[in-house]
C-alpha positions as CSV (number, residue, x, y, z in Angstrom):
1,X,-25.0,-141.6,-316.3
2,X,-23.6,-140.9,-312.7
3,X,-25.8,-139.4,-310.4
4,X,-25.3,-135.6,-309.2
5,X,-24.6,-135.1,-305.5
6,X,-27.6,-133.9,-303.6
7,X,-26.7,-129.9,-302.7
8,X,-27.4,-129.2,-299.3
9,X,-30.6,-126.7,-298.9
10,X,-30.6,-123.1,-298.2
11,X,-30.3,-122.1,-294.7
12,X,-33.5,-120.4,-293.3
13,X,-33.6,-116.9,-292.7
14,X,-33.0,-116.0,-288.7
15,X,-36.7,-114.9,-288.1
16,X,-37.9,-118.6,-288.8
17,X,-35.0,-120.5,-287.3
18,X,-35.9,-121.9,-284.3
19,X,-34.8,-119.9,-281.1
20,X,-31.7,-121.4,-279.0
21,X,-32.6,-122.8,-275.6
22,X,-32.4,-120.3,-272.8
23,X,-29.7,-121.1,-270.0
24,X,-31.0,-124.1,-267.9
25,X,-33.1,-125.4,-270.4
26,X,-32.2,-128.1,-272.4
27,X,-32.8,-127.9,-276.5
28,X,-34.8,-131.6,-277.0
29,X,-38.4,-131.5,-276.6
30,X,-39.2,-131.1,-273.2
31,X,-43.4,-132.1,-273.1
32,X,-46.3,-130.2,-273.1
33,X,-45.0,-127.8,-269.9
34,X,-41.7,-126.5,-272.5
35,X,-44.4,-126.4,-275.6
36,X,-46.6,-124.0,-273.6
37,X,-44.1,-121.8,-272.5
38,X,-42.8,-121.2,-275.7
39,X,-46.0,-120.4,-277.2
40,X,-46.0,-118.0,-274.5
41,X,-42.9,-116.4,-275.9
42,X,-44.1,-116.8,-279.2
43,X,-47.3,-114.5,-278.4
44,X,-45.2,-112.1,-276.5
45,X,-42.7,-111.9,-279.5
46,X,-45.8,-111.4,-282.2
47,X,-47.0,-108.4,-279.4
48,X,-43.6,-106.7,-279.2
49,X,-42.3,-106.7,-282.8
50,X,-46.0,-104.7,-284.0
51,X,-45.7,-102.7,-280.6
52,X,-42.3,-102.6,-279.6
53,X,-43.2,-102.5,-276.1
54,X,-40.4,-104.0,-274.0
55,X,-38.4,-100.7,-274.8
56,X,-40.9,-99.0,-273.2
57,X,-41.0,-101.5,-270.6
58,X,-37.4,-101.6,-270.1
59,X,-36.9,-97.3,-269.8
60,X,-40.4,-98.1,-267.3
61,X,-38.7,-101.0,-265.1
62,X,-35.1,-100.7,-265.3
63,X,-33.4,-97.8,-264.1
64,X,-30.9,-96.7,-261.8
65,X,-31.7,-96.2,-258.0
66,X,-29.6,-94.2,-255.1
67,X,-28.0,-95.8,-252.4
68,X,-29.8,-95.3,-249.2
69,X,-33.2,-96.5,-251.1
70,X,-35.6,-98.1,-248.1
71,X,-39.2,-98.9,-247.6
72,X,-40.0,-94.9,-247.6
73,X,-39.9,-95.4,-251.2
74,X,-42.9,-97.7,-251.9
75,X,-45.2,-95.2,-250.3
76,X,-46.2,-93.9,-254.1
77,X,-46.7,-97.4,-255.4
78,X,-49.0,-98.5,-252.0
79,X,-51.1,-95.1,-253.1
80,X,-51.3,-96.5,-256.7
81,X,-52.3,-100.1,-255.5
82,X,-54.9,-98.5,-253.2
83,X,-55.9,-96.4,-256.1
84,X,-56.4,-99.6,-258.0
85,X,-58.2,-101.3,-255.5
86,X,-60.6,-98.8,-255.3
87,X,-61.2,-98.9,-258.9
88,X,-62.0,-102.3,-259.3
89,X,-64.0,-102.3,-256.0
90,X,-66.3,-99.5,-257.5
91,X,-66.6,-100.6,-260.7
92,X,-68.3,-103.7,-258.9
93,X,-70.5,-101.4,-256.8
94,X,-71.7,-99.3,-259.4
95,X,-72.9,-102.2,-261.4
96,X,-75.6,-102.5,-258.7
97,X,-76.0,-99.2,-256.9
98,X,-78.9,-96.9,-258.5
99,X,-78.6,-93.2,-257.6
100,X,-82.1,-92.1,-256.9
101,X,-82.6,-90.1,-253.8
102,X,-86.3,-91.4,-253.2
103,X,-84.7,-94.9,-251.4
104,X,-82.9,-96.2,-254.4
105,X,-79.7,-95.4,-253.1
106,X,-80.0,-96.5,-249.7
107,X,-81.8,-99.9,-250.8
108,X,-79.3,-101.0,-253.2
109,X,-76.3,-100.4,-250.9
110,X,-78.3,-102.2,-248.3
111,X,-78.5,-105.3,-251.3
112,X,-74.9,-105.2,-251.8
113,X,-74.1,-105.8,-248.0
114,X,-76.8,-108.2,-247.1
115,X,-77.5,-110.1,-250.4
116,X,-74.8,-110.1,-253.1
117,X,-72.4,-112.7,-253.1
118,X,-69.0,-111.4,-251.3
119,X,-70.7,-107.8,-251.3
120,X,-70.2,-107.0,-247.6
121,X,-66.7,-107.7,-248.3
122,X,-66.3,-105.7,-251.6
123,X,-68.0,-103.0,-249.8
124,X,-65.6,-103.5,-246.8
125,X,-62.6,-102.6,-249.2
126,X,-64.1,-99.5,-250.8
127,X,-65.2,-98.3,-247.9
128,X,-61.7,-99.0,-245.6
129,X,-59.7,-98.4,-249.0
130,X,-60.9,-95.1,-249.1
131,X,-59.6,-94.5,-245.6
132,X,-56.0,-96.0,-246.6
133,X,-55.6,-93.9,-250.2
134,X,-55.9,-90.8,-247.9
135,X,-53.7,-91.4,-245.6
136,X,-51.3,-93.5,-248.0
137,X,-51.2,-90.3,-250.2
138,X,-50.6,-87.8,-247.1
139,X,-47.5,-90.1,-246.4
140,X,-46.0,-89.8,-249.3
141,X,-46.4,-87.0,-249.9
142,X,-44.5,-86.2,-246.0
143,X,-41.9,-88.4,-247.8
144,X,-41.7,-86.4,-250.8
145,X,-41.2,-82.9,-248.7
146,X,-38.9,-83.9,-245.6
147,X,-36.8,-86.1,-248.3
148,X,-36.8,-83.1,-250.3
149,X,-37.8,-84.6,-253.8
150,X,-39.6,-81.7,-254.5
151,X,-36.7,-79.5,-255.6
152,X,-35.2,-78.9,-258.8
153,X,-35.6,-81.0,-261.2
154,X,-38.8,-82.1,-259.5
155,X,-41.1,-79.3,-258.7
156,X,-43.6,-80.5,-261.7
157,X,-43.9,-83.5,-260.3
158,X,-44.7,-81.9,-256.9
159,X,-47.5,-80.4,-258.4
160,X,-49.2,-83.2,-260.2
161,X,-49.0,-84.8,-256.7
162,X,-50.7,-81.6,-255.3
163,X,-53.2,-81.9,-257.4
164,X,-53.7,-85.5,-256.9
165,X,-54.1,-85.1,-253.6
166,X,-57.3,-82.4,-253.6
167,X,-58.1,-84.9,-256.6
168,X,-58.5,-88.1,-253.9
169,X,-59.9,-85.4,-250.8
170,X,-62.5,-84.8,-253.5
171,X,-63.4,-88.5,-254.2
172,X,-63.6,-89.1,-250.9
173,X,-66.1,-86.5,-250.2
174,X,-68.1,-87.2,-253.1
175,X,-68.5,-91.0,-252.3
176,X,-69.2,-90.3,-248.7
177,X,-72.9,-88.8,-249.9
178,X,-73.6,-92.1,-252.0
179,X,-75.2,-94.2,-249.7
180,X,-77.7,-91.3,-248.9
181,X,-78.4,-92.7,-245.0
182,X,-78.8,-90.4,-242.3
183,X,-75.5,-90.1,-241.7
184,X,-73.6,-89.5,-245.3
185,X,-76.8,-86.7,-245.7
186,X,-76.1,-84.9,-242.6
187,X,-72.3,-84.6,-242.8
188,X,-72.4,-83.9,-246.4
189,X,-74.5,-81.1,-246.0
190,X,-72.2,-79.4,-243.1
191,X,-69.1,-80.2,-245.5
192,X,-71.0,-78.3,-248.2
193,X,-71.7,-75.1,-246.2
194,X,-68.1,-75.5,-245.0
195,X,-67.1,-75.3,-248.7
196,X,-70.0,-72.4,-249.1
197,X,-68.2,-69.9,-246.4
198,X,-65.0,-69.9,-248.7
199,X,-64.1,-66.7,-250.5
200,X,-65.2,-65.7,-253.7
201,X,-66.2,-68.7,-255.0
202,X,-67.0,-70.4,-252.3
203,X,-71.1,-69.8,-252.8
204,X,-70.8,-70.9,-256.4
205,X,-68.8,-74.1,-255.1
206,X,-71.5,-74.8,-252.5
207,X,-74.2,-73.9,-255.1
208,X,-73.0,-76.4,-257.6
209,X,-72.1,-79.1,-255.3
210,X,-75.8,-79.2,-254.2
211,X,-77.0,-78.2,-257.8
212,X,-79.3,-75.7,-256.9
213,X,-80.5,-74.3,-253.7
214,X,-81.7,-77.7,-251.8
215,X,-80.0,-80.7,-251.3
216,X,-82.1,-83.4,-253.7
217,X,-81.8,-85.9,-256.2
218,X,-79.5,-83.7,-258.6
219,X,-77.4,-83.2,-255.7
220,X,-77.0,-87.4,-255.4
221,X,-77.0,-87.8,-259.0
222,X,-74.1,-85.0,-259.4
223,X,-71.8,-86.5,-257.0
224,X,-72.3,-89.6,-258.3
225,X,-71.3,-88.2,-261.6
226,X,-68.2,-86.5,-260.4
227,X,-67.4,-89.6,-258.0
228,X,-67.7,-92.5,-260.8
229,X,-66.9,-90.4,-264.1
230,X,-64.7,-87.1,-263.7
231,X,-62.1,-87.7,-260.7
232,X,-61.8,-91.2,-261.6
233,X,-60.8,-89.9,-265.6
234,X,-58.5,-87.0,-264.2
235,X,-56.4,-89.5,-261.5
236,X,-55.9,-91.9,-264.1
237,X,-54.6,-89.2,-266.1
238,X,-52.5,-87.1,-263.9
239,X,-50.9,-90.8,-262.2
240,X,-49.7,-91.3,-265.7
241,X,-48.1,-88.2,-266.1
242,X,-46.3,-88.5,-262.8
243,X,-45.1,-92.1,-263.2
244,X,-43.6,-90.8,-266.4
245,X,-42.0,-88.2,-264.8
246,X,-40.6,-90.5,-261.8
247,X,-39.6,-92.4,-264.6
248,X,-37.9,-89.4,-266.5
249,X,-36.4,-87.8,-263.8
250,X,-35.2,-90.6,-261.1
251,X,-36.0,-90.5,-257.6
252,X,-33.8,-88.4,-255.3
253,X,-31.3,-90.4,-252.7
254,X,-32.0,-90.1,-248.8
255,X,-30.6,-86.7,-247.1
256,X,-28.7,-88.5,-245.0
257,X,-26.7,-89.7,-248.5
258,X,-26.2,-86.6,-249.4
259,X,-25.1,-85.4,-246.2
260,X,-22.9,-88.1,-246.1
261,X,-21.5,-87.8,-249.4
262,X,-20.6,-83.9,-248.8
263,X,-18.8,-85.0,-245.7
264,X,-16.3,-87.0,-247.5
265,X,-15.8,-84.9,-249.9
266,X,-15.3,-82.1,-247.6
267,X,-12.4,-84.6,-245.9
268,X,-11.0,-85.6,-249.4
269,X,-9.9,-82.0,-249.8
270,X,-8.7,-81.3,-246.6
């Protein structure tokens, strides 16, 4: 009896064919280096198709920017790196500081900086970073107003950035008290009264800043609460909101652009 001809088997389905080789590589097997990358891709893949992600990603990252775009513009992501930076810094100081008024403060900063491995340095960066968020977010926001980005569609935006400036003001005074030395006590006590001589509520502010009527442990521990756990929560928040906005909205082109832009059209109909 003659034998049947073999059929030829099913093709697979596209999700388990193999993927083509991206442009410049080549399709054989190219060693381990290849084999990692594409497991790479692989796990990225798995991530995106239960997440879908890169669309996110891609209304995040890719977007149109106006001509005239210059270094002015990566004022508000230096503020976010500082931002950052200063999270990452603390979170390694606080996993040694102890807020306790009778020494414990002062003793465990003075650990960090003369024992810990790399604390001087960590400290250096909090401490200096502090210094550069303020005056990062001051610049950009002199950007924001003399660019005029603050205008319609914007003046949300302008807002949150309000806000997150008094936000950062308010995290720097609150860590200033933290090493509770001579100096940080002192100053923090004449920056309290200054608060205290505001309007209305300015006695309640001063009253709850110092958490009674003397300046003590609860004052210490309360600004280490509102330094580590409630200004930290609300800028995370509020630079999420703006960066969706940003993202939303567009970022405005230079004056100058739009000076120029009204000239020539000013000349086309002449």
């Amino acid at each position: 009896m003659p034998k049947l001809p073999k059929l030829p088997a099913p093709p697979l389905p596209a999700a388990l064919q193999e993927p083509p080789p991206r442009p410049g590589e080549s399709g054989g097997d190219g060693g381990p280096l290849e084999a990692a990358q594409q497991a790479g891709i692989t796990v990225v893949d798995w991530v995106d198709e239960r997440t879908s992600l890169s669309g996110a990603g891609r209304w995040l990252m890719f977007r149109k920017v106006p001509k005239g775009t210059n270094w002015f513009y990566t004022l508000g992501s230096a503020t976010m790196f500082a931002f950052l930076s200063q999270a990452v810094t603390g979170v390694f100081l606080a996993m040694y500081y102890r807020p306790d008024a009778a020494g414990g403060a002062y003793e465990s900063i003075r650990y960090v900086t003369n024992d810990v491995f790399l604390g001087q340095f960590v400290r250096g960066m909090h401490k200096w970073g502090s210094s550069v968020m303020v005056i990062l977010v001051f610049l950009h926001m002199g950007r924001t107003f003399f660019f005029g980005a603050y205008k319609y569609p914007r003046e949300l935006n302008w807002v949150i950035g309000v806000v997150l400036l008094i936000l950062t003001m308010t995290m720097s005074f609150t860590g200033y008290l933290l090493p509770f030395d001579q100096r940080a006590y002192w100053a923090t006590i004449v920056g309290v009264n200054i608060n205290g001589t505001g309007p209305l509520v300015g006695p309640y502010l001063s009253e709850f800043l110092r958490g009674g009527s003397e300046f003590g442990a609860t004052t210490l521990s309360r600004f280490y609460a509102i330094h580590m756990l409630l200004v930290p929560g609300l800028l995370a928040a509020l630079i999420g909101a703006h960066l969706y906005l940003v993202a939303k909205l567009g970022t405005t082109a230079p004056p100058w652009q739009k000076a120029e832009k009204r000239s020539e059209l000013r000349e086309a109909e002449v």
